[in-house]
GUTI-439557 format. One record per residue (C-alpha): x, y, z; chain; residue number from 1. Coordinates in Angstrom, 2 decimals. Example, Ala and Ser with C-alpha at 12.3 -4.5 7.8 and 13.67 -1.06 7.14 Angstrom:
BEGIN
       c1       c2       c3  mol  seq
    12.30    -4.50     7.80    A    1
    13.67    -1.06     7.14    A    2
This chain:
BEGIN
       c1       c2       c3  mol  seq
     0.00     0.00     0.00    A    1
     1.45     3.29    -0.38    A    2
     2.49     4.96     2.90    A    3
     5.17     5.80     4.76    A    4
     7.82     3.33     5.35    A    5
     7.64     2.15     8.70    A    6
     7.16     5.40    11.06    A    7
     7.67     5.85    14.19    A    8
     5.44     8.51    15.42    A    9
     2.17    10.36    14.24    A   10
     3.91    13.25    13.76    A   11
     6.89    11.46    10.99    A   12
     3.61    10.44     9.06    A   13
     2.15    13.51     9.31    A   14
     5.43    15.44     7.72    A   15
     6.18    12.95     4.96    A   16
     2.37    12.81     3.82    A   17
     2.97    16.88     3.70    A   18
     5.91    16.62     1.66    A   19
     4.41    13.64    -0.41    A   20
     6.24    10.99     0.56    A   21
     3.48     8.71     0.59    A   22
     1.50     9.78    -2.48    A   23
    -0.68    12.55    -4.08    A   24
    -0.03    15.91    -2.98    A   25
    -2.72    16.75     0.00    A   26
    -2.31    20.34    -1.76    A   27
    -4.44    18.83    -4.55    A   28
    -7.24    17.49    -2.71    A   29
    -9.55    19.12    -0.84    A   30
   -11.90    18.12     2.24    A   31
   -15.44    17.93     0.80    A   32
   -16.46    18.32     4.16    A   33
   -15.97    18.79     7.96    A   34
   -18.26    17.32    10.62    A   35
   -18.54    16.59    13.94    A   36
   -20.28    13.75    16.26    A   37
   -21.34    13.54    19.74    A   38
   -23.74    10.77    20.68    A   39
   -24.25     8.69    23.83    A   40
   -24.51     4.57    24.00    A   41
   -25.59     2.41    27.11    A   42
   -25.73    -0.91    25.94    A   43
   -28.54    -3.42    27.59    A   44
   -27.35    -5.38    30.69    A   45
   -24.39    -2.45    31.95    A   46
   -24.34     0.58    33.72    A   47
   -21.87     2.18    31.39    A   48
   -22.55     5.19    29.37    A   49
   -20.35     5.90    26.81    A   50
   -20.11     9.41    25.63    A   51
   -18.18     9.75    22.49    A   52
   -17.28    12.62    20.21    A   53
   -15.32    12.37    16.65    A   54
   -13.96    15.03    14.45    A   55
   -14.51    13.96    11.11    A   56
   -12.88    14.85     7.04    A   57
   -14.33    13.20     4.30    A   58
   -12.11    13.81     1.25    A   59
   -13.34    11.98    -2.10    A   60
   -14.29     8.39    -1.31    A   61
   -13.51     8.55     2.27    A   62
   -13.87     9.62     5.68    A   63
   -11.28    10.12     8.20    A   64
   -12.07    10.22    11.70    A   65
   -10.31    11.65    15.44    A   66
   -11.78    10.74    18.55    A   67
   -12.23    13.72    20.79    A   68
   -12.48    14.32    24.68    A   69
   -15.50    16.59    25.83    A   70
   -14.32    20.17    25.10    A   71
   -11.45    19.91    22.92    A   72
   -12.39    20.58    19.99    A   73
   -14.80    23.54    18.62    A   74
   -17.79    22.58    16.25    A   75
   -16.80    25.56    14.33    A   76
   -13.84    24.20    13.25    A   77
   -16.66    22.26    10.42    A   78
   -17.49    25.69     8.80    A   79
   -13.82    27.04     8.67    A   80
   -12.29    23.65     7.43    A   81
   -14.86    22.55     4.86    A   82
   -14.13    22.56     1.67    A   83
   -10.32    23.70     2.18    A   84
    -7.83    21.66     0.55    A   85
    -6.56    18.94     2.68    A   86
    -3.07    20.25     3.23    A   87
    -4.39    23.27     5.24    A   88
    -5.82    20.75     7.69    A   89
    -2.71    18.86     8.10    A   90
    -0.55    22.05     8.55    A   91
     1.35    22.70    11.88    A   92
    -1.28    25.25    13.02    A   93
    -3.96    23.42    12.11    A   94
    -5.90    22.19    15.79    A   95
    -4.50    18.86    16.38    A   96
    -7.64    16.58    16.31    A   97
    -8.34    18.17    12.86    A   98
    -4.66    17.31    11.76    A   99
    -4.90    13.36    12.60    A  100
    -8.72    13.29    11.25    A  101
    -7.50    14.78     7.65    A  102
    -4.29    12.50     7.87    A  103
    -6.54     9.66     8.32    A  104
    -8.67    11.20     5.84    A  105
    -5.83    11.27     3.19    A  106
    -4.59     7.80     3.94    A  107
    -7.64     6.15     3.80    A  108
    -8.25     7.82    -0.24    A  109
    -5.08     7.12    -1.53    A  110
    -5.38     2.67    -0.01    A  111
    -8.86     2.70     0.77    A  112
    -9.53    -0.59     3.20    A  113
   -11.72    -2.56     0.72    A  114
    -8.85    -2.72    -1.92    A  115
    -6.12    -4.04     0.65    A  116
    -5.21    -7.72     1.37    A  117
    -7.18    -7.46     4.67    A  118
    -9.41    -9.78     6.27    A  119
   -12.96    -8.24     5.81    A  120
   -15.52    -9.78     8.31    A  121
   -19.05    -8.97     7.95    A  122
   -20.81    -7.24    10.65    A  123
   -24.18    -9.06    10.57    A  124
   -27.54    -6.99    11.43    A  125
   -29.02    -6.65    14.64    A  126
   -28.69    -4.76    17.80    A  127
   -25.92    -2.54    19.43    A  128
   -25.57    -5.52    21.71    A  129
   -25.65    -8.39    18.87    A  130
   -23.35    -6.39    16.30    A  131
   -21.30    -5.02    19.24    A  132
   -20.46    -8.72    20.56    A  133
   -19.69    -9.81    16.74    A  134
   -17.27    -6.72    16.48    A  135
   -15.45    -7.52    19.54    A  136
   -15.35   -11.11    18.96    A  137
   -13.57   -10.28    15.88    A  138
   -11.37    -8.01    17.15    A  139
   -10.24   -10.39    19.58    A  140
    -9.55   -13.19    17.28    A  141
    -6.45   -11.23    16.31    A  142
    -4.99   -11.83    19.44    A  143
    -2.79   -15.10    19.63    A  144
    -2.59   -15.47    22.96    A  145
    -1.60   -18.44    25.92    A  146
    -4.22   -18.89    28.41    A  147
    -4.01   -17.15    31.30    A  148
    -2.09   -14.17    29.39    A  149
    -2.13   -10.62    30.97    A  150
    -3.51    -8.73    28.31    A  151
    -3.68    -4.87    28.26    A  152
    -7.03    -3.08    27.25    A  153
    -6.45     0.72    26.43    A  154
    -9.53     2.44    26.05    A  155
   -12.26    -0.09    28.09    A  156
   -14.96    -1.34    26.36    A  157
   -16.95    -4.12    27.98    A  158
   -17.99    -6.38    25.31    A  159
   -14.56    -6.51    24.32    A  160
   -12.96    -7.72    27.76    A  161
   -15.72   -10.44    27.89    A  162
   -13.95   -11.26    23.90    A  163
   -10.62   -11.42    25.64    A  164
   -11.80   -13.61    28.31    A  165
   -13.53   -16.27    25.90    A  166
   -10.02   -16.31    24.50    A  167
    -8.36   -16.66    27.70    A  168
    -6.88   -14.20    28.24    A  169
    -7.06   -12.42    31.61    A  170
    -7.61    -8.81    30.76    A  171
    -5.78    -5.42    32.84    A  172
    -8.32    -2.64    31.76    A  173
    -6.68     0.75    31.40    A  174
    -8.99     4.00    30.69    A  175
    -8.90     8.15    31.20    A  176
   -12.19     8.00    32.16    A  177
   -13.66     4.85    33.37    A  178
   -13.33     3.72    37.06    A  179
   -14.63     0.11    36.91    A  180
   -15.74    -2.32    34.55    A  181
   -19.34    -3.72    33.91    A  182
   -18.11    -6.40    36.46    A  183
   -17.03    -4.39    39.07    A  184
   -13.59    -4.98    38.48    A  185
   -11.24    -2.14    39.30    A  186
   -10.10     0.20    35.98    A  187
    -6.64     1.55    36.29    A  188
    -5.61     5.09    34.72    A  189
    -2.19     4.33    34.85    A  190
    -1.06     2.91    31.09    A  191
     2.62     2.53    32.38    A  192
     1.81     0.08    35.07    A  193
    -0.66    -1.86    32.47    A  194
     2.41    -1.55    29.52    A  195
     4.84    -3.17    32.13    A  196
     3.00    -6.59    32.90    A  197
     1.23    -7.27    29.86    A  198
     1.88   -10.41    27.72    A  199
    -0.16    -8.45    25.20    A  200
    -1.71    -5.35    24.24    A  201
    -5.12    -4.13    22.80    A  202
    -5.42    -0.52    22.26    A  203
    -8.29     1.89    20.74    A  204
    -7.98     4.22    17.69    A  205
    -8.78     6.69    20.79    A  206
    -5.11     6.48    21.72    A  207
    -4.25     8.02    18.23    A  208
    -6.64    10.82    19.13    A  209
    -5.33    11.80    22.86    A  210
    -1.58    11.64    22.02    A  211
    -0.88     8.25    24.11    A  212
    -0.26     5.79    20.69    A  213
     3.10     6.70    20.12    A  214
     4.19     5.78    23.74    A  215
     2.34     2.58    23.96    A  216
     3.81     1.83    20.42    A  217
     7.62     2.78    21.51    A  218
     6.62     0.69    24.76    A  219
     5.71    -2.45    23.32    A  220
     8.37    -2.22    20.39    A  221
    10.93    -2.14    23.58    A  222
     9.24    -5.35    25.16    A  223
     8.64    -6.49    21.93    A  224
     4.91    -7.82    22.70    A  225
     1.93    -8.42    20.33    A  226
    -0.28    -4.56    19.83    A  227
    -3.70    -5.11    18.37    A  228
    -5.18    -1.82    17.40    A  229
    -8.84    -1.96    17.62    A  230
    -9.46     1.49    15.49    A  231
   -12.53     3.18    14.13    A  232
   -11.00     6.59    14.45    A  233
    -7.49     6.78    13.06    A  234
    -7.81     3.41    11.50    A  235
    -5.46     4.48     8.22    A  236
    -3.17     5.99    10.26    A  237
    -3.03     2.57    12.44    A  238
    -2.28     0.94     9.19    A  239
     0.82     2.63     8.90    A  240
     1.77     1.22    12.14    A  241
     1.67    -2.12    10.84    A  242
     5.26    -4.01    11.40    A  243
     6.25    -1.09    13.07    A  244
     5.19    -1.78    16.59    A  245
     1.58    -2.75    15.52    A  246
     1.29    -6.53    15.35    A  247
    -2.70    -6.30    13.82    A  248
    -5.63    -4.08    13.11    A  249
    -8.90    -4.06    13.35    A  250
    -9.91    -1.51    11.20    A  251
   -13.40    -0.23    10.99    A  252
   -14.08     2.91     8.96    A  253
   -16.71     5.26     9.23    A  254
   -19.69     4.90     9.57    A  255
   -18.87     3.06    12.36    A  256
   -20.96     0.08    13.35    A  257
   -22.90     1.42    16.17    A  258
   -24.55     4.37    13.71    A  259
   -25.95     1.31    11.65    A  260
   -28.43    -1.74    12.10    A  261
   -28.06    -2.73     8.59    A  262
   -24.48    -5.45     7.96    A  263
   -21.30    -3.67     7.62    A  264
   -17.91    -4.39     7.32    A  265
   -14.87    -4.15     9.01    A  266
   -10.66    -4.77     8.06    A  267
    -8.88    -7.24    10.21    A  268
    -4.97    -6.56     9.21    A  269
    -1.88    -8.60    10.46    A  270
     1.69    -7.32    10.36    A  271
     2.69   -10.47     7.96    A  272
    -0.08    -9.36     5.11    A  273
    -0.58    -5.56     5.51    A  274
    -0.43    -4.68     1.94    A  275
C-alpha cells in the first residue's frame, strides 16, 4: 500500500504525507467536508454510558475520523475547514484533532480498506448488543494469545474484555475516564503500570486521538509484545503502524458500526499481510 515506510510517530507520518512521501499531494485534494459527532450509548445489561465525540474529514471516497475528549475541539472548526484543501488541515497550526482526522482522511483515499489484502468480516444486522459482541469477537480473534495471558485493554470497552476472556486471556483494563468495569472490576488510569506486565496489548484508535499511541507503540516495540489496534478513528493511520510496533488491526471505517443496524464491514490486518 502506499504509505510511509515504517514510522515511528504520528507526527513522521504527518510530515512525509505533507511533503508527499506517501502519495498525491494533499495540496491537490480538498476536504469535501468537515463534521462533527457527539452521541451517547448504554448498551442493555451495563451501567456504562459511553459518551463519544469524533472530528470527522471526508475527502473523495472517504472519511477520516479523530476521537475527541469533551471540550477539545470547537464545532466551528466544520465551517472554517470545509471545503479547504486537505493540506491546510494537516498544517502545523492546524488544531491537532483536525490534523490526525484529515491525515486519516488522506490515507484512507489514496489505499482505501476494501482494496487491501485485509481480512474483511461482515458485521451481521441486529442490535448494538448483537453487532457489538460480533465486532469484539472479531477483534479479539487477532490476538494469539496463551491462556491465562495478561492482556492490556487501552480504552475499556466491555464487550470486548468479555472477547478477551472467551479467548483466555485475563484482561488489565486501562482508561482516562472509566473507574470500573461492567463487572465491578477495578479500571486503572495508569497505562505505564498496564504496559509493564502485559503479555499483550489491545489498544483503541482513541489512543491516536489523545496523544498516548506513540508511547504505547515505543513501549511495546521495547518489550517487543503483540499490539492489536482496535481502530474506528485513526484506522489508516493505524495501518501505517503495521510491522512497526503494531502486530494487527482491526480496522473499521466510518460509519462506524454502532450508527448502523443494517451489515457492515470491518478490516482485520496482520503485520505479515498488511499490503
Amino acid at each position: 500500500m502506499s504509505t510511509v515506510q515504517r514510522p515511528t510517530t504520528v507526527e513522521e507520518l504527518r510530515t512525509a504525507v505533507l511533503a508527499g512521501a506517501a502519495g498525491p499531494d494533499p495540496g491537490a485534494m480538498v476536504a469535501t467536508s468537515v463534521f462533527w459527532l457527539h452521541h451517547g450509548t448504554r448498551l442493555a445489561g451495563g451501567d456504562t454510558t459511553y459518551l463519544n465525540q469524533y472530528l470527522l474529514v471526508r475527502c473523495g471516497r472517504s472519511f477520516g475520523a479523530c476521537a475527541v475528549e469533551d471540550g477539545e475541539t470547537d464545532p466551528a472548526l466544520c465551517r472554517a475547514h470545509s471545503g479547504r484543501p486537505l493540506a491546510a488541515l494537516l498544517a502545523d497550526d492546524a488544531p491537532r484533532p483536525l490534523r490526525l482526522a484529515a491525515l486519516d482522511a488522506y490515507l484512507a483515499e489514496v489505499t482505501p480498506h476494501r482494496e487491501t489484502a485485509a481480512e474483511p468480516v461482515a458485521l451481521p444486522a441486529g442490535t448494538p448488543e448483537e453487532r457489538a459482541r460480533a465486532r469484539d469477537a472479531a477483534i479479539a480473534g487477532l490476538l494469539d494469545i496463551a491462556p491465562g495471558a495478561r492482556v492490556a485493554l487501552i480504552g475499556v470497552v466491555n464487550p470486548l474484555l468479555a472477547a478477551i476472556r472467551d479467548r483466555g486471556g485475563r484482561p488489565l483494563p486501562c482508561d482516562l475516564n472509566l473507574r470500573t468495569t461492567q463487572w465491578g472490576e477495578p479500571v486503572t488510569d495508569s497505562m505505564a503500570g498496564v504496559l509493564d506486565t502485559a503479555d499483550a496489548v489491545v489498544a483503541t484508535g482513541m489512543t491516536l486521538g489523545n496523544g498516548t499511541f506513540d508511547p504505547i507503540v515505543a513501549r511495546c516495540r521495547e518489550r517487543r509484545l503483540p499490539l492489536v489496534v482496535y481502530a474506528q478513528s485513526g484506522s489508516a493511520v493505524a495501518r501505517a503502524f503495521l510491522g512497526a510496533g503494531v502486530s494487527a488491526l482491526s480496522a473499521e471505517p466510518f460509519p462506524f458500526s454502532q450508527f448502523s443496524a443494517e451489515p457492515t464491514v470491518l478490516y482485520r490486518y496482520r503485520a505479515r499481510t498488511a499490503g
